[in-house]
DOMILO-661458 format. One record per residue (C-alpha): x, y, z. Coordinates in steps of 0.001 Angstrom, whole numbers. Layout:
N
SITE, X, Y, Z
...
This chain:
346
SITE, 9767, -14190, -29522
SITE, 9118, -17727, -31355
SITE, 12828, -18027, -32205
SITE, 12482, -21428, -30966
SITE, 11717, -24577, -33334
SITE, 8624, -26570, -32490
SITE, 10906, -29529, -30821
SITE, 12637, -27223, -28915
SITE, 9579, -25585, -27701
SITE, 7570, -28711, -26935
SITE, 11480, -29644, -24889
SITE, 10722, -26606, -23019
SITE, 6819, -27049, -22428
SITE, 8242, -30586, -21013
SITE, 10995, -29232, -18443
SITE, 7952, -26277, -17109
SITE, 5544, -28749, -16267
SITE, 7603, -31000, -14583
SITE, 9606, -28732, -12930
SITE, 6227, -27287, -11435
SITE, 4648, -30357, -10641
SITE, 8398, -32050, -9241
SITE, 10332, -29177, -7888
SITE, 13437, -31278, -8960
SITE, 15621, -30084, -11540
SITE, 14544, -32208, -14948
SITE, 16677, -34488, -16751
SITE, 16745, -35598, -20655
SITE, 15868, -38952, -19449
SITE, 12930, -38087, -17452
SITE, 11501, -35915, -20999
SITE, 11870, -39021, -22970
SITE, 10657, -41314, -20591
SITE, 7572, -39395, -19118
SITE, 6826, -37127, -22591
SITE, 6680, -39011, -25654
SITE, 7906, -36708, -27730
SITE, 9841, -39644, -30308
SITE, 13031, -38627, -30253
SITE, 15702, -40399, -27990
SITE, 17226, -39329, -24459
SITE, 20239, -38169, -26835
SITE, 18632, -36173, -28730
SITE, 16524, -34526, -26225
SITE, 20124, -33633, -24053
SITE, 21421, -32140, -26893
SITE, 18545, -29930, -27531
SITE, 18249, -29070, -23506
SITE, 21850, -27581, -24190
SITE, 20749, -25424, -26616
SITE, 17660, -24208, -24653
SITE, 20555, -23704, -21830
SITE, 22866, -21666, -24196
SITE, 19843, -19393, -25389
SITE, 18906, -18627, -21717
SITE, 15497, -20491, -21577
SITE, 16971, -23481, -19203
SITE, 19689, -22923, -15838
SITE, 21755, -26265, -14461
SITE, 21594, -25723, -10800
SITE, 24493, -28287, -10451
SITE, 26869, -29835, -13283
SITE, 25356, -33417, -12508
SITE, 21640, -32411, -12206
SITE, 18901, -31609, -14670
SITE, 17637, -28178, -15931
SITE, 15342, -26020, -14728
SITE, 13377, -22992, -16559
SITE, 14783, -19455, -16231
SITE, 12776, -16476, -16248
SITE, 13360, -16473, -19776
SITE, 12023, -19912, -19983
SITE, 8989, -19444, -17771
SITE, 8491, -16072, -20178
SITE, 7951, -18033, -22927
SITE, 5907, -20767, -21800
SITE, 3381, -18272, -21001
SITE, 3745, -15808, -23684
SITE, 3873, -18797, -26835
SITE, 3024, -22168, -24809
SITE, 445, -22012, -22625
SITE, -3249, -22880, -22685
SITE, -5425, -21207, -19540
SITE, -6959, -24406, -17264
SITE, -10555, -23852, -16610
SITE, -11642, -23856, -12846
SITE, -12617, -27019, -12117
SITE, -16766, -27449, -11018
SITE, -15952, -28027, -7539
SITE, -13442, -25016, -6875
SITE, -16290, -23013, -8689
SITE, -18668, -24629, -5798
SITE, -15979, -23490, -2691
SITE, -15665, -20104, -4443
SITE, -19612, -19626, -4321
SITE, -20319, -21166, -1272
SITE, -17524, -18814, 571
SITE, -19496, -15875, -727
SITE, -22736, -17122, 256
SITE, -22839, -15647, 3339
SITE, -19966, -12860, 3269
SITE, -21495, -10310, 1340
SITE, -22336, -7622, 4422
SITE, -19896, -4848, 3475
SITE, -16605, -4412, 677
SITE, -14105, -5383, 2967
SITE, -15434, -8874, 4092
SITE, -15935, -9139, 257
SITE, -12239, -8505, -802
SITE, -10984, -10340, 2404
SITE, -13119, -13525, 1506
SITE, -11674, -12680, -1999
SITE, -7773, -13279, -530
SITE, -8754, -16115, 1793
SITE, -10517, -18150, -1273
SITE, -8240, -17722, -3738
SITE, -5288, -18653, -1322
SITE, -7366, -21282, -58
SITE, -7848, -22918, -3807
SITE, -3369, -21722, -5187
SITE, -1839, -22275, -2259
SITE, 9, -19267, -3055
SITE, 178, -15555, -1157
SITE, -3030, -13463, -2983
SITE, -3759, -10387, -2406
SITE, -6346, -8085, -3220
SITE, -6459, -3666, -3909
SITE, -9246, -1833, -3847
SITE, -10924, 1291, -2756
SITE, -11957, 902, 993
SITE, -15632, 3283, 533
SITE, -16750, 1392, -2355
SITE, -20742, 1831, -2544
SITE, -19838, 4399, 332
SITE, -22285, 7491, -44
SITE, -21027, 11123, 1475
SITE, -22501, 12259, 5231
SITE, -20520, 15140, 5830
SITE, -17045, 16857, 5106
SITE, -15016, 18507, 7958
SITE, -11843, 20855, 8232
SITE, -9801, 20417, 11483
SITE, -6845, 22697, 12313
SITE, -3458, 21018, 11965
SITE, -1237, 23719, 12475
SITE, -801, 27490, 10871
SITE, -789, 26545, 7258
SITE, -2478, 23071, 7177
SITE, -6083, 21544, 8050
SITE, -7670, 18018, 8166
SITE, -10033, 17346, 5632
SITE, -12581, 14602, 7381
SITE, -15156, 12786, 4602
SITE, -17389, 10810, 6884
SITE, -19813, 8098, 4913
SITE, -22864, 7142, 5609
SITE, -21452, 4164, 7006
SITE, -19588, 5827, 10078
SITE, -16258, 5332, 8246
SITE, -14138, 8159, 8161
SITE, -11234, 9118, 5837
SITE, -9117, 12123, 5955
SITE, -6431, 13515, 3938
SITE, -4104, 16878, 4853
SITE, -4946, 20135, 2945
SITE, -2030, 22921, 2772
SITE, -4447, 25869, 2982
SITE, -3533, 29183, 1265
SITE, -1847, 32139, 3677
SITE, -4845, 33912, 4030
SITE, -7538, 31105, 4742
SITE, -8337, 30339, 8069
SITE, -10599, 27327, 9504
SITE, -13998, 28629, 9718
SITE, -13544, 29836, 5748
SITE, -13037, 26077, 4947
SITE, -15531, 25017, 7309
SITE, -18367, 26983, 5679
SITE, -16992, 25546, 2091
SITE, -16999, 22121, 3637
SITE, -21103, 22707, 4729
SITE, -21697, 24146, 1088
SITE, -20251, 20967, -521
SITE, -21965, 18900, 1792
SITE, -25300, 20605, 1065
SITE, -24115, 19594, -2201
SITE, -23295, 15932, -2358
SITE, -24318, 14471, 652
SITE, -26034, 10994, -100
SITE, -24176, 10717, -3335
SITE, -21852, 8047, -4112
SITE, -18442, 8701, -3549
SITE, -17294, 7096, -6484
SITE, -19819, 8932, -8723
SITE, -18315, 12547, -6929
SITE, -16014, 13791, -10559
SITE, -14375, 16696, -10909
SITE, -16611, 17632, -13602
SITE, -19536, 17414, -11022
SITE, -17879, 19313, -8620
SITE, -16782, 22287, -10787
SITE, -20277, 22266, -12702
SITE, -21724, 24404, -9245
SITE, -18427, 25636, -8333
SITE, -19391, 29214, -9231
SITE, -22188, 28703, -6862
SITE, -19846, 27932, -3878
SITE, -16670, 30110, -3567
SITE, -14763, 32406, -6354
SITE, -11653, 31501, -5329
SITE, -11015, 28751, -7995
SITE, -7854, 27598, -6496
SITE, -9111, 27470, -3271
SITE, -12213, 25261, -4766
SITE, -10057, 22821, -6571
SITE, -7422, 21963, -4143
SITE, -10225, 21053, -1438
SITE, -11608, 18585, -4749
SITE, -8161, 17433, -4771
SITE, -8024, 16733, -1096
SITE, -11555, 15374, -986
SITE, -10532, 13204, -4044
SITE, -7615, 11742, -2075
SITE, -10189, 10912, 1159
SITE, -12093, 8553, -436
SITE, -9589, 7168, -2936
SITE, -6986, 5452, -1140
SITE, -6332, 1619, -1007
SITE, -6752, -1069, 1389
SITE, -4712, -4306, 775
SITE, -6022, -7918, 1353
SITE, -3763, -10600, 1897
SITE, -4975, -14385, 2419
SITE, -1785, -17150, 2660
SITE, 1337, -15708, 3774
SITE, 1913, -18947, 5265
SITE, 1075, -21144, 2655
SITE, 4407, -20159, 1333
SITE, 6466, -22231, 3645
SITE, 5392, -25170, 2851
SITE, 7224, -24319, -797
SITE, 10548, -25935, -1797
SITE, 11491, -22323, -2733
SITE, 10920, -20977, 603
SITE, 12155, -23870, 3326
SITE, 15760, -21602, 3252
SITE, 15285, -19320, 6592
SITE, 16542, -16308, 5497
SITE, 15243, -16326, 1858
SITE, 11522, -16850, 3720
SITE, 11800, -14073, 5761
SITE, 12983, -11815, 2713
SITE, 9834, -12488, 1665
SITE, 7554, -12452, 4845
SITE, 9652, -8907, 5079
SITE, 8526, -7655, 1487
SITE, 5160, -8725, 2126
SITE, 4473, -6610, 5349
SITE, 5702, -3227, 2970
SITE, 1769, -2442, 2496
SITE, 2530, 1007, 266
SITE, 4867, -951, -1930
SITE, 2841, -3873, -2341
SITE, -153, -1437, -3362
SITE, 2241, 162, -5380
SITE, 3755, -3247, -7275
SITE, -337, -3943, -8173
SITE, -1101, -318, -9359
SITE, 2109, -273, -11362
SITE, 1635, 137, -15037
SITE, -2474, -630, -14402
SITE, -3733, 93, -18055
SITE, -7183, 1156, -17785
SITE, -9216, -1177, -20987
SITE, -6731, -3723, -20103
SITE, -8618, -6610, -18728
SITE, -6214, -9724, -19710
SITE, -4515, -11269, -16750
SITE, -1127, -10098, -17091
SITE, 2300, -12245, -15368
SITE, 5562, -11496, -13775
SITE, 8429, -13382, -13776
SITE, 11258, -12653, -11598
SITE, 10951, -8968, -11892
SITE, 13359, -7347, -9510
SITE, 12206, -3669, -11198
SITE, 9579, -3095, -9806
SITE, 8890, -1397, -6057
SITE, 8905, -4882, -4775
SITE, 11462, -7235, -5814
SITE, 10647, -10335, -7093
SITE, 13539, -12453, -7350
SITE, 13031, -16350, -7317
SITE, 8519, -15084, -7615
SITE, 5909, -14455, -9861
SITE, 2875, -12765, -9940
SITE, -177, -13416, -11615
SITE, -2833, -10351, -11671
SITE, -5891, -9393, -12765
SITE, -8227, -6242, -13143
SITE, -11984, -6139, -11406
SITE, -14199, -2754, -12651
SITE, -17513, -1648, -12691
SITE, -19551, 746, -14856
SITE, -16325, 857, -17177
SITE, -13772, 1719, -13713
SITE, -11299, 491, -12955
SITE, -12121, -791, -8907
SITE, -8836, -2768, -8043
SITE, -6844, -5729, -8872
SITE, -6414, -9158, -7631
SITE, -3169, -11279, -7537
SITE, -1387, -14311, -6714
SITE, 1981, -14178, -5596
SITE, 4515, -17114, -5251
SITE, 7352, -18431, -6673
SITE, 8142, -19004, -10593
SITE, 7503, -22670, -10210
SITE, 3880, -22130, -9811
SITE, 578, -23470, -11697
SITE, 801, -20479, -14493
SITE, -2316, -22140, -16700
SITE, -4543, -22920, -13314
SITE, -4039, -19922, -11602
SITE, -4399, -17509, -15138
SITE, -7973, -19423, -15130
SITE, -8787, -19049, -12180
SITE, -8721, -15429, -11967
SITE, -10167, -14917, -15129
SITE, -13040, -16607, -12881
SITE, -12498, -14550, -10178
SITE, -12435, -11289, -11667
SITE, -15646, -11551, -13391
SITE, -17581, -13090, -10272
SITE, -16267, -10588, -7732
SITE, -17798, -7490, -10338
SITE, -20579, -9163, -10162
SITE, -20872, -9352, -6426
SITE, -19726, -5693, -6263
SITE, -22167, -4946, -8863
SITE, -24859, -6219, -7007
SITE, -23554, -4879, -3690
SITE, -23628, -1184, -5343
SITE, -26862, -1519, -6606
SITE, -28156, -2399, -3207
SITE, -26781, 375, -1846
């Protein structure tokens, strides 16, 4: 990766912050003048040729300056960049928007979107579990139709969840109902994220021989109080954007943005469970959501060693990479502490 020299690297380093701090396309000049790196314009125009040849620099017109690539912006913050630390009073406005928004998960992770795009001025957005802390009331089987049922998992909360279960040919309704009251004798008042599959089959035997029967009501009641809700805070914040003031470019994005399953799919993808480091995407037009012309900045929140969900700023490459990488490192560890203390409580 460091097949660059330390001039050329401290070039590049030059062109990335001004570019994000400008939004104008960076000229030799400008790197001399602003810089002081002691070399000459000259010198520094030559070298910004190079970077172009070797992919790290684009010339949006033949007159105009450079600006990074994705290749560029790659290895500023792989090789070049130093995380900011939040500054004392963006810690303040972080704690002082929790203060009184602690009531329940979802004003937690909502204040969590609205804060964060409050302080980047970027799209963030936030996935996580919607029962978190939720404990088990009851589970329920509805008929669907001849070979499928409803599984309800109602908390303790009044939430419900529900997931469909494909039941074998020769189960009816009340056979699932009376397995849904013997789990619920079971488990009711536990926590739903402390319900394993290695709790569940320890009394299995005790419940129903059938083992496939057993396991693919687990499976459903797994799926109930697993899914996702996504948070978003400052969808509009991206208009005001160089990046975004083209009409039909912003409502590509605005577009992308309202795709909730592939947006929760984007965050989960590649989610390494011990990975905690705030990991960045440049221009990745792989993934389920294209990002052409954005990056995204993510990190993981857990508790008790679990992964809970992720937070993430989204916005375009020319964003504040060593701000925003420091302040989520903040923000992950101060919302698992909030959510530690929230499941505690509960």
């Amino acid at each position: 990766m460091r097949e660059l020299d330390e001039r050329k690297q401290k070039i590049l380093q030059a062109i990335v912050q001004d570019y994000i701090t400008s939004a104008e396309p960076v000229g030799s000049r400008t790197v001399a003048r602003k810089y002081n790196l002691g070399i000459s314009a000259a010198t520094i125009r030559n070298e910004m040729f190079d970077l172009e040849m070797m992919g790290y620099l684009e010339q949006p017109h033949t007159s105009a300056g450079r600006t990074p690539s994705a290749k560029g912006y790659r290895f500023y913050v792989d090789c070049l960049l130093q995380p900011a630390k939040i500054r004392e009073d963006e810690k303040r406005l972080v704690q002082s928007w929790f203060a009184d928004k602690l009531e329940d998960v979802d004003q937690i992770f909502q204040s969590t979107a609205k804060v964060l795009a409050k302080i980047t001025h970027n799209v963030t957005l936030v996935v996580a579990p919607r029962q978190i802390g939720a404990k088990l009331k009851y589970i329920r089987f509805v008929p669907l139709d001849d070979r499928r049922a409803i599984m309800l998992v109602v908390t303790d909360s009044g939430e419900v969840e529900n997931s469909i279960y494909v039941k074998p040919a020769d189960v009816d309704t009340d056979e699932l109902n009376l397995l849904a009251e013997k789990l619920t004798n079971r488990l009711t008042g536990m926590r739903l994220d402390k319900i394993t599959a290695e709790l569940v089959d320890s009394f299995r035997g005790d419940i129903v021989g059938d083992l496939d029967l057993y396991r693919t009501a687990f499976r459903s009641l797994h799926q109930s109080f697993r899914k996702q809700e996504l948070y978003r805070g400052g969808t509009m914040e991206l208009l005001n954007a160089p990046e975004f003031r083209d009409v039909d470019k912003a409502l590509s994005l605005f577009g992308m943005l309202e795709e909730r399953e592939k947006i929760v799919d984007l965050l989960n993808e590649g989610r390494q469970e011990g990975d905690s480091s705030v990991v960045v995407r440049i221009g990745d037009d792989r993934s389920p959501v294209p990002l052409n012309d954005c990056s995204i900045i993510e990190a993981t929140f857990r508790g008790d060693d679990e992964v809970l969900g992720k937070i993430a700023v989204l916005g375009p490459t020319r964003m504040e990479y060593a701000k925003i990488i420091g302040l989520l490192e903040f923000m992950k560890e101060h919302v698992t502490q909030i959510l530690t203390h929230y499941r505690d409580d509960k």
